[in-house]
N, CA, C and O atoms as CSV, one atom per row, in Angstrom:
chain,resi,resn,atom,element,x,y,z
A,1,UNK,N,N,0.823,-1.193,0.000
A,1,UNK,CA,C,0.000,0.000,0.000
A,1,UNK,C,C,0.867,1.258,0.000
A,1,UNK,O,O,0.503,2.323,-0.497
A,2,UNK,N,N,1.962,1.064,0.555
A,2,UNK,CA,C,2.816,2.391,0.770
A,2,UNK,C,C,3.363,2.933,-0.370
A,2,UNK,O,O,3.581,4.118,-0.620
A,3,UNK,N,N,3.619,1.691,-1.215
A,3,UNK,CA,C,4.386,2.106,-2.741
A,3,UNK,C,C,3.141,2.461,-3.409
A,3,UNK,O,O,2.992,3.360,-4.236
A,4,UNK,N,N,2.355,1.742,-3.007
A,4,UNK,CA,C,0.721,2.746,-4.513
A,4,UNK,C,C,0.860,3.999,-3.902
A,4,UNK,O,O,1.244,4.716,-4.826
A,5,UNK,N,N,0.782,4.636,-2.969
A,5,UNK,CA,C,0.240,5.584,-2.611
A,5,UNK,C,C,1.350,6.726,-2.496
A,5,UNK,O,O,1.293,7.929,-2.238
A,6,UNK,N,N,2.257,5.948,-2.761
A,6,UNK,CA,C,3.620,7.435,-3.252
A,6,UNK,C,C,3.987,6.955,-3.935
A,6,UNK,O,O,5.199,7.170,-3.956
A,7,UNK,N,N,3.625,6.156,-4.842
A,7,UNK,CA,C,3.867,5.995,-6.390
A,7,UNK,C,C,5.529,5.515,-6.631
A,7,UNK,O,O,6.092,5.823,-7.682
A,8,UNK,N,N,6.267,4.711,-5.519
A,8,UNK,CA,C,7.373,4.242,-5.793
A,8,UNK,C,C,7.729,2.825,-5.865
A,8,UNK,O,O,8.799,2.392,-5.437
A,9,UNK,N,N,6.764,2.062,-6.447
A,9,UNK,CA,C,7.050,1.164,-6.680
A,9,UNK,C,C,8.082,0.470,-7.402
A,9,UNK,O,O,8.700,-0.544,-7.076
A,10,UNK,N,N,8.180,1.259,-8.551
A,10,UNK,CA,C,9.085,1.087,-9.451
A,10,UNK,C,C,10.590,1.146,-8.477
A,10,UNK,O,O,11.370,0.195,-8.527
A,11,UNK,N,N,10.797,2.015,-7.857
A,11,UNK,CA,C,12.139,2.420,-7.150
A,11,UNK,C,C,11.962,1.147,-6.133
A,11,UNK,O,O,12.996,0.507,-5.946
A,12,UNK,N,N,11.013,0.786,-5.585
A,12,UNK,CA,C,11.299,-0.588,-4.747
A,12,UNK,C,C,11.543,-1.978,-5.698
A,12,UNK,O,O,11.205,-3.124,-5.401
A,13,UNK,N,N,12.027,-1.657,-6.564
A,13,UNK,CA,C,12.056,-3.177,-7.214
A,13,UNK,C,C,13.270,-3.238,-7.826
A,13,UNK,O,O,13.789,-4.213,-8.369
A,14,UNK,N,N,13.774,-1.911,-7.676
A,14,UNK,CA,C,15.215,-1.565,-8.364
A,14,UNK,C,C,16.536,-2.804,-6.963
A,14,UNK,O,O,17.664,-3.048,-7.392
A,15,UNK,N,N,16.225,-3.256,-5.811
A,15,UNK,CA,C,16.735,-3.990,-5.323
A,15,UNK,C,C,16.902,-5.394,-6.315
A,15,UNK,O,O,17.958,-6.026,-6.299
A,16,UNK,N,N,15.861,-5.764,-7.087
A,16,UNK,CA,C,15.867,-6.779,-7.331
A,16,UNK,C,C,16.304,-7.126,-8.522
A,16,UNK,O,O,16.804,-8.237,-8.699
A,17,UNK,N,N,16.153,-6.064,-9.682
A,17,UNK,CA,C,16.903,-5.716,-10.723
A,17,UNK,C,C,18.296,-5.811,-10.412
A,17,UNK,O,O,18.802,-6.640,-11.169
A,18,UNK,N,N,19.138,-5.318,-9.621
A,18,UNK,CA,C,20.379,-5.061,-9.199
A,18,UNK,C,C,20.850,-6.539,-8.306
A,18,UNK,O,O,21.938,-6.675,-7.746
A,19,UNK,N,N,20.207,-7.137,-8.326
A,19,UNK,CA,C,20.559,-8.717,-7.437
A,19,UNK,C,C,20.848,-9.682,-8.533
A,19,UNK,O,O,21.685,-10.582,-8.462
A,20,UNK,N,N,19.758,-9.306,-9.989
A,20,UNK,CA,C,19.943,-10.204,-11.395
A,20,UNK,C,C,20.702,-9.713,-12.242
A,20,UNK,O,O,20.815,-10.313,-13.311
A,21,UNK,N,N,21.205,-8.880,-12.092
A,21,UNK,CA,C,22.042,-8.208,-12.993
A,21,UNK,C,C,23.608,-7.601,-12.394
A,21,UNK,O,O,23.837,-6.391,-12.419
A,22,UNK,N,N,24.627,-8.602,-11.862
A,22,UNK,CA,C,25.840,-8.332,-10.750
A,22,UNK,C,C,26.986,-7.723,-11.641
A,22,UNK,O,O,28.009,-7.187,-11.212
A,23,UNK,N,N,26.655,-7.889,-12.869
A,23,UNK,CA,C,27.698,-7.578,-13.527
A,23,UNK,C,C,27.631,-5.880,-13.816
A,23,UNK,O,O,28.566,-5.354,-14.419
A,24,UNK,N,N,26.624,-5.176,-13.411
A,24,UNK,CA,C,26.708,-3.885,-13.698
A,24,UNK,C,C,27.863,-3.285,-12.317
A,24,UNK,O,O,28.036,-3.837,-11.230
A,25,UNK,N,N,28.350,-2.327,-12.700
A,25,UNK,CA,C,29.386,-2.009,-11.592
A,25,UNK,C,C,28.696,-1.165,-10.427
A,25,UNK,O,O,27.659,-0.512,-10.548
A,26,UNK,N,N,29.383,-1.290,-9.406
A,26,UNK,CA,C,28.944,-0.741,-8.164
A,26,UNK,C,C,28.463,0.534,-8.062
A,26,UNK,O,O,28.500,0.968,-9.213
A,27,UNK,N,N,28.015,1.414,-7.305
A,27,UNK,CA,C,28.145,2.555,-6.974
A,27,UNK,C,C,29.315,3.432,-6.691
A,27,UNK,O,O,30.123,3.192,-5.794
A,28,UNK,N,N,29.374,4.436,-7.473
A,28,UNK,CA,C,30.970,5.364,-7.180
A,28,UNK,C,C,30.820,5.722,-5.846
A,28,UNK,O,O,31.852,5.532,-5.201
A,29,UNK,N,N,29.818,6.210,-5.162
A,29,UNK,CA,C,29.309,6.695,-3.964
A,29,UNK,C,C,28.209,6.725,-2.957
A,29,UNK,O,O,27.076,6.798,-3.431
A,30,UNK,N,N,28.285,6.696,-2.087
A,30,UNK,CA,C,26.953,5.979,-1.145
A,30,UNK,C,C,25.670,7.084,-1.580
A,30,UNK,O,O,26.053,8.211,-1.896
A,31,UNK,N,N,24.173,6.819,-1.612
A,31,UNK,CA,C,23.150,7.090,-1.748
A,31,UNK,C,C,23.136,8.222,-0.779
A,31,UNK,O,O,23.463,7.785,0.324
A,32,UNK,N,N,22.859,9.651,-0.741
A,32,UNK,CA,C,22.674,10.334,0.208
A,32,UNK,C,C,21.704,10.568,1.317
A,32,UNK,O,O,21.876,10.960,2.471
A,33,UNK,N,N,20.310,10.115,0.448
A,33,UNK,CA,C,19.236,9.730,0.949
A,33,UNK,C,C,19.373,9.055,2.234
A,33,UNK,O,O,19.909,7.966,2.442
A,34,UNK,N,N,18.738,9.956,3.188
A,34,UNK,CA,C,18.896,9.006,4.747
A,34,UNK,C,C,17.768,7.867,4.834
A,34,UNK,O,O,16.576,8.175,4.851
A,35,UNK,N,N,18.227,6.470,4.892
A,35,UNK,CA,C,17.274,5.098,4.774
A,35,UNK,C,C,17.391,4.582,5.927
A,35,UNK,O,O,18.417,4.342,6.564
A,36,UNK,N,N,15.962,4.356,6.275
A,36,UNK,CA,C,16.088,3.425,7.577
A,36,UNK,C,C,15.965,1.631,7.041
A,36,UNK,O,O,15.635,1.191,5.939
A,37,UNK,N,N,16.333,0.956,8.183
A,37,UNK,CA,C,16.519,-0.684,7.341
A,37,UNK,C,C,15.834,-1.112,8.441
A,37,UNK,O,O,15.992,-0.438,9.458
A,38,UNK,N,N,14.528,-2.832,8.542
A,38,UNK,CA,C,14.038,-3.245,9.324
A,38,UNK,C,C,14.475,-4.155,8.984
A,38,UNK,O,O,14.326,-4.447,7.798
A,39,UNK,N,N,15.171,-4.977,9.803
A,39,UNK,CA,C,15.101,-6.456,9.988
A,39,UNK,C,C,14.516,-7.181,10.437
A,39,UNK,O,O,14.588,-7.059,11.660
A,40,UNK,N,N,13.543,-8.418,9.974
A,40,UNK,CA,C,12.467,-9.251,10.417
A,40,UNK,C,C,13.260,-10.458,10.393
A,40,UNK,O,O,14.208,-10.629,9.626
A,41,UNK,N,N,12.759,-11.482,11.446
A,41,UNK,CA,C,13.765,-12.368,11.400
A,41,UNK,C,C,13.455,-13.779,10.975
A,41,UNK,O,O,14.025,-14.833,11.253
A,42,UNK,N,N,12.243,-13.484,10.115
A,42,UNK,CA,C,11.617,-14.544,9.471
A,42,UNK,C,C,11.596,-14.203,7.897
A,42,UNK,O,O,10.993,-14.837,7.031
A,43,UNK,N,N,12.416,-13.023,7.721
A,43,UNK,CA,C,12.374,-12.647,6.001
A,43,UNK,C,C,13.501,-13.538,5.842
A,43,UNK,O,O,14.368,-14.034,6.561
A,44,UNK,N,N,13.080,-13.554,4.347
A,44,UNK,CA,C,14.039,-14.469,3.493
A,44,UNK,C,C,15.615,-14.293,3.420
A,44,UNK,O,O,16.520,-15.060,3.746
A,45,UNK,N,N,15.630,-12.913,2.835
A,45,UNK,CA,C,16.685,-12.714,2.913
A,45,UNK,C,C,16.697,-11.852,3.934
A,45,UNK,O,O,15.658,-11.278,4.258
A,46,UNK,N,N,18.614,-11.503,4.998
A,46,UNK,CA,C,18.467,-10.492,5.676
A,46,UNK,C,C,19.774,-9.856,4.928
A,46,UNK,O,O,20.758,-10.328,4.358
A,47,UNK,N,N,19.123,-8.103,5.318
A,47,UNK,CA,C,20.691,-7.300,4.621
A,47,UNK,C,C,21.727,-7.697,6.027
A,47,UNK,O,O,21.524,-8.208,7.129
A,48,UNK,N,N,22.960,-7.132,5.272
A,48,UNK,CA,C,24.213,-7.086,6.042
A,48,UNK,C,C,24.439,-5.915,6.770
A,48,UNK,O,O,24.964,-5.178,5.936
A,49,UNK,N,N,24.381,-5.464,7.539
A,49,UNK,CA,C,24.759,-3.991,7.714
A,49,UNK,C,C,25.758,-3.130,6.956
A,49,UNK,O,O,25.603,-2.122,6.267
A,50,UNK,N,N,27.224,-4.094,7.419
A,50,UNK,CA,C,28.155,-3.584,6.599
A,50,UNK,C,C,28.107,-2.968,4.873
A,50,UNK,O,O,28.505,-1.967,4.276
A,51,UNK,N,N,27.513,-3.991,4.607
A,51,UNK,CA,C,27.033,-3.892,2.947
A,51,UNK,C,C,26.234,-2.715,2.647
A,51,UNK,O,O,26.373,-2.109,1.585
A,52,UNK,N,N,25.331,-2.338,3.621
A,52,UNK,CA,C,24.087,-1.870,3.422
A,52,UNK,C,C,24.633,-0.076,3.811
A,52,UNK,O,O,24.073,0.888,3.290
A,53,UNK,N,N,25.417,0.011,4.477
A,53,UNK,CA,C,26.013,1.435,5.278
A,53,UNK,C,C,27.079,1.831,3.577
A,53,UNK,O,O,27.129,2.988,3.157
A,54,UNK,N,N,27.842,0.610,2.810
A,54,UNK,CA,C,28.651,1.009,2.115
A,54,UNK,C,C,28.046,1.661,0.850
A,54,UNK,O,O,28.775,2.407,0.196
A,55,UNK,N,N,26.487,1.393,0.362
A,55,UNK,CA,C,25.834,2.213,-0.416
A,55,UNK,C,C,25.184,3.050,-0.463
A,55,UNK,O,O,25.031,3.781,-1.442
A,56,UNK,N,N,24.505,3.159,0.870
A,56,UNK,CA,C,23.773,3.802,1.901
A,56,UNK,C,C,23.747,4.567,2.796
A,56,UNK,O,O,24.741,4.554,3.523
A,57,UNK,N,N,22.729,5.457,3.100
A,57,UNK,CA,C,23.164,6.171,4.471
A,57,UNK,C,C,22.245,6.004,5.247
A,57,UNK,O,O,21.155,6.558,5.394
A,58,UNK,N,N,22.945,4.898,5.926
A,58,UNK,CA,C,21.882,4.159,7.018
A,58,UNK,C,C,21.630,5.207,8.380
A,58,UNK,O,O,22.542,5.628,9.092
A,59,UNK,N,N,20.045,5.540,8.571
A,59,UNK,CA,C,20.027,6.626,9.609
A,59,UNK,C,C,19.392,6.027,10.723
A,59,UNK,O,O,19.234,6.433,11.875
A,60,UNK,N,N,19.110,5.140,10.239
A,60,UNK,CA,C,17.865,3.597,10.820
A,60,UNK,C,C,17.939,2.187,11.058
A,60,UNK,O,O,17.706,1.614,9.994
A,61,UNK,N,N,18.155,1.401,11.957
A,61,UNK,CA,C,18.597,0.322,11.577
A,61,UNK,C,C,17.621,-0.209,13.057
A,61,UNK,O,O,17.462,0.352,14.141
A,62,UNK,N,N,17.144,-1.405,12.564
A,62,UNK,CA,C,16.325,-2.171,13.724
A,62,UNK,C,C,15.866,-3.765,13.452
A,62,UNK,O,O,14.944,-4.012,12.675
A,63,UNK,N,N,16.603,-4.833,14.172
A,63,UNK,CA,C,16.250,-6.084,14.330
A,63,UNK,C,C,15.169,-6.576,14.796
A,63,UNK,O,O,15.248,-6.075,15.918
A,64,UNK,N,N,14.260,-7.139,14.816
A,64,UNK,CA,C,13.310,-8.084,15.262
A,64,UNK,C,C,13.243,-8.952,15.600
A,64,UNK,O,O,13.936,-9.599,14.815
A,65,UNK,N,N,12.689,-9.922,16.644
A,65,UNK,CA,C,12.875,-11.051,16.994
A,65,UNK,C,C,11.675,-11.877,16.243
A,65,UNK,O,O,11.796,-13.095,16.366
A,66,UNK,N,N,10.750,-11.522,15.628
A,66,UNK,CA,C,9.611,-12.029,14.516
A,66,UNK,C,C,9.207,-11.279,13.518
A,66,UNK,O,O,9.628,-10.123,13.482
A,67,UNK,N,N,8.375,-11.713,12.562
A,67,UNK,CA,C,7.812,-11.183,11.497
A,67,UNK,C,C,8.972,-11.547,10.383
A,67,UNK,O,O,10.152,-11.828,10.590
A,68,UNK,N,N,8.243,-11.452,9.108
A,68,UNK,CA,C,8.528,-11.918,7.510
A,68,UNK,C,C,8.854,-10.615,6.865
A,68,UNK,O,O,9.008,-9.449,7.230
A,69,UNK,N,N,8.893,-11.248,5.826
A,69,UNK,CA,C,8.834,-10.298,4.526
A,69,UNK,C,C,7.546,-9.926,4.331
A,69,UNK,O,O,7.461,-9.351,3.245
A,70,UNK,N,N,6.432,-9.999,4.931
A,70,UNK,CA,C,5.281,-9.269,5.263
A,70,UNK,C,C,5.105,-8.561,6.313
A,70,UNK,O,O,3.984,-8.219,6.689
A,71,UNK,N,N,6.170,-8.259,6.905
A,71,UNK,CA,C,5.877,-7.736,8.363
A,71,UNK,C,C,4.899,-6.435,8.407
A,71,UNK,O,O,4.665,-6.100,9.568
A,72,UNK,N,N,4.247,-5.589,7.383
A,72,UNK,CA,C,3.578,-5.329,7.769
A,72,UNK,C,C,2.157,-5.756,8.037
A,72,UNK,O,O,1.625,-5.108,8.938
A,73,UNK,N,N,1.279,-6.854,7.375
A,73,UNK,CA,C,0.805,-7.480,7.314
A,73,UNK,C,C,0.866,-8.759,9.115
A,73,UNK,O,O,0.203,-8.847,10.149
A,74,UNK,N,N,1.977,-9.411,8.555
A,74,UNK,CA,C,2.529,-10.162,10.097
A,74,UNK,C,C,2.501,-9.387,11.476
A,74,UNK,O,O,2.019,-9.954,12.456
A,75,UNK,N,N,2.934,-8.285,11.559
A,75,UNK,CA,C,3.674,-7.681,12.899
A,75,UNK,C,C,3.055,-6.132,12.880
A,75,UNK,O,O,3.890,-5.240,13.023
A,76,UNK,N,N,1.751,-5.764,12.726
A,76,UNK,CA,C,1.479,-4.354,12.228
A,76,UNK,C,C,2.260,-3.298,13.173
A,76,UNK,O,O,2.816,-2.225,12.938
A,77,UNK,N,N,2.036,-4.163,14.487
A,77,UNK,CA,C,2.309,-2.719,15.407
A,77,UNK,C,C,4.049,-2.543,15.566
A,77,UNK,O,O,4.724,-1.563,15.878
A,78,UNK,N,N,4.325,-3.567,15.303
A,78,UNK,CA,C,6.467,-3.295,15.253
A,78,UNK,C,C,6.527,-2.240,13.800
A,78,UNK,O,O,7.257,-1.268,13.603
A,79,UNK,N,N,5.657,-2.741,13.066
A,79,UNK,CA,C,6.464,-2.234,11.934
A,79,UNK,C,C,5.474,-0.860,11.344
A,79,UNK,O,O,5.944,-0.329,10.338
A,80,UNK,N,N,4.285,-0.308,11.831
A,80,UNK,CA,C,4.318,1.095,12.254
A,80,UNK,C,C,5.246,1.795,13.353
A,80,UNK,O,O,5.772,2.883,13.116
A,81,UNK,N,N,5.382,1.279,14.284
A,81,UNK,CA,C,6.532,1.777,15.474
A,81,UNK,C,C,7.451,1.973,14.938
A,81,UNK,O,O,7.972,3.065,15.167
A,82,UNK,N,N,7.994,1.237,14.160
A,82,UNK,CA,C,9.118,1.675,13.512
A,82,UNK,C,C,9.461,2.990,12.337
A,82,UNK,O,O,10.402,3.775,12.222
A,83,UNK,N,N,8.577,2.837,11.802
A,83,UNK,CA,C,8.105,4.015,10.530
A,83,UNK,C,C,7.940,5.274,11.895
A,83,UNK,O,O,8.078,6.459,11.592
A,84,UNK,N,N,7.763,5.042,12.763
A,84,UNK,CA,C,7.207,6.556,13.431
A,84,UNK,C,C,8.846,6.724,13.830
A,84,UNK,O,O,9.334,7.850,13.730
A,85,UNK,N,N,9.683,5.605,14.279
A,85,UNK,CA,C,10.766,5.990,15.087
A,85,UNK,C,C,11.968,6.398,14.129
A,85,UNK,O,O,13.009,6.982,14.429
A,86,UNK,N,N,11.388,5.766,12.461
A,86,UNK,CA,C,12.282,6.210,11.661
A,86,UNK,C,C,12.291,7.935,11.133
A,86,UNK,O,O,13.330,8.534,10.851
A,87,UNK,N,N,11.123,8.448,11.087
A,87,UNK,CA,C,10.562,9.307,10.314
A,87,UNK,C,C,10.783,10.834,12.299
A,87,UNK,O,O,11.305,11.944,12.194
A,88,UNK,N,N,10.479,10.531,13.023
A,88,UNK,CA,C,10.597,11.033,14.225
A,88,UNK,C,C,11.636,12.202,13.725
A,88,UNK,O,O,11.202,13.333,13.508
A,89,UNK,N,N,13.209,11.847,13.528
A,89,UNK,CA,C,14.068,13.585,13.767
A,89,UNK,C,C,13.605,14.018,12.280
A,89,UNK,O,O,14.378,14.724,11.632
A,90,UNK,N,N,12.349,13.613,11.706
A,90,UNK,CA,C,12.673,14.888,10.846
A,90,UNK,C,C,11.093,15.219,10.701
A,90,UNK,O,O,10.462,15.194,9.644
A,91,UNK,N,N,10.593,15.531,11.973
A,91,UNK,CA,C,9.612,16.472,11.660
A,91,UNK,C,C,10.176,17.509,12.642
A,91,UNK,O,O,9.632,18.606,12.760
């Protein structure tokens, strides 16, 4: 629902494009964009931190002890809590 409704879907799928396609070269420089990262500990895949800080500018970072790759769906109230605790220093 979050990607219909700010229309970024397309930009959320660009992870997955970039997972099938390794041979394109890296990033010259980390993303400036401040990103928060949730870790669920029932998703499929989990990011690395390290990995994730070297493209990124991780402003957010939070583990879980449950929930999927649906966690919003799975875990509603962790994973609004989190959106509030991510989004918090910048109002």
């Amino acid at each position: 629902m979050l990607y219909w409704l700010t229309a970024t879907a397309g930009s959320s799928a660009r992870h997955y494009w970039e997972a099938f396609h390794p041979s394109r070269p890296p990033r010259a420089e980390p993303l400036e964009t401040p990103t928060g990262v949730a870790v669920f500990a029932a998703d499929l895949a989990r990011p690395v931190r390290q990995l994730a800080e070297r493209d990124h500018n991780i402003v957010h970072w939070s583990e879980f002890d449950r929930g999927g790759h649906f966690a919003a769906m799975e875990e509603p109230d962790l994973f609004a809590d989190d959106i509030r605790d991510f989004f918090q220093p910048f109002r």
